[in-house]
C-alpha positions as CSV (number, residue, x, y, z in Angstrom):
1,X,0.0,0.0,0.0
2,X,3.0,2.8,0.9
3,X,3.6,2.3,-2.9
4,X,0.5,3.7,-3.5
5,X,1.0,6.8,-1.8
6,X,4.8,7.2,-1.2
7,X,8.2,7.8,-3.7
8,X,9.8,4.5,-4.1
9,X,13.0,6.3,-4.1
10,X,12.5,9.0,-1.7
11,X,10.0,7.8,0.4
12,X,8.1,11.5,0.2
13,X,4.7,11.2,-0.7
14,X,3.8,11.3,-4.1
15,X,1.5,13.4,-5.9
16,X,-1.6,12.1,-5.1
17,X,-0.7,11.9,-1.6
18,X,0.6,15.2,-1.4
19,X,-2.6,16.4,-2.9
20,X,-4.6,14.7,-0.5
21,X,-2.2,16.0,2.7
22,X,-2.7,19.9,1.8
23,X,-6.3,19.1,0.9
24,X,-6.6,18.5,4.5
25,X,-4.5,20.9,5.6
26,X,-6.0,23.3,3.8
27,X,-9.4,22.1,5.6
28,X,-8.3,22.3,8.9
29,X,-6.5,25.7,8.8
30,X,-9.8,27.2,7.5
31,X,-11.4,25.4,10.2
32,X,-9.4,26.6,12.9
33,X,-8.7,30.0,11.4
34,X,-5.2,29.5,11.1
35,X,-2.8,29.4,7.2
36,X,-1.2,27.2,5.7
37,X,2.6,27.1,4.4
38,X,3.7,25.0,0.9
39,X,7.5,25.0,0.2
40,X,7.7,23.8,-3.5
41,X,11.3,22.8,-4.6
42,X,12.4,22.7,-8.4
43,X,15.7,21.1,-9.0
44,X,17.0,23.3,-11.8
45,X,18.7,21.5,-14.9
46,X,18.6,18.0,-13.0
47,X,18.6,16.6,-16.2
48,X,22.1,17.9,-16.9
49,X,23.3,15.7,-13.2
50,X,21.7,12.5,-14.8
51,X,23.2,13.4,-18.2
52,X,26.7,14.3,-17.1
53,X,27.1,12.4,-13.9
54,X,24.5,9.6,-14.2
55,X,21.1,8.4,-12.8
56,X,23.1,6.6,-9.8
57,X,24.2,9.9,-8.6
58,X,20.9,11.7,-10.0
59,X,19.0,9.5,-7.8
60,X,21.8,10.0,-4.9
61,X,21.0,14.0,-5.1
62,X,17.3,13.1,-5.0
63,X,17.7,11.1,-1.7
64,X,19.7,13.8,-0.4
65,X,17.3,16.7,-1.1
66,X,14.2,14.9,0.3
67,X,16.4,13.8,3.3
68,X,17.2,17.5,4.0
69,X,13.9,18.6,3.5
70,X,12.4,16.4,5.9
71,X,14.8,17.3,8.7
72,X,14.2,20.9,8.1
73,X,10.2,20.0,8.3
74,X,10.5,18.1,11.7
75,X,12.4,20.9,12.8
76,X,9.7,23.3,12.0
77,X,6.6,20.7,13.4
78,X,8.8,20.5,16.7
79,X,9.3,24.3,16.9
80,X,5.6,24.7,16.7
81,X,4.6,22.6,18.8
82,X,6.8,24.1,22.3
């Protein structure tokens, strides 16, 4: 089922998922009275790291820049909730 929802490579949630996550996010801010934040990465001229370098170490940068990302959102979720 995770495969469903989740990257096979990066574990983030996928498309879908992500749809479905801000749907309800976006439900319970309004519900609460409260916003909503969306970071939205683009990896500019990727193609040129899986051209030059190869899709081993395209897929390496991949892992690495969801890693990252979710560390700096835990930080942020355990910030907010002190």
């Amino acid at each position: 089922m995770k495969l469903a929802y989740f990257d096979a490579l990066t574990g983030l949630p996928n498309r879908e998922q992500s749809r479905n996550r801000l749907a309800s996010a976006v439900a319970a801010a309004k519900q609460h009275g409260r916003s909503v934040a969306v970071l939205y990465l683009d990896l500019d001229n990727f193609k040129r790291v899986n051209d030059t370098l190869g899709h081993a170490v395209g897929d390496e940068l991949l892992c690495l820049v969801a890693s990252r990302n979710a560390q700096f959102a835990a930080r942020g979720r355990r910030r907010r909730s002190r």
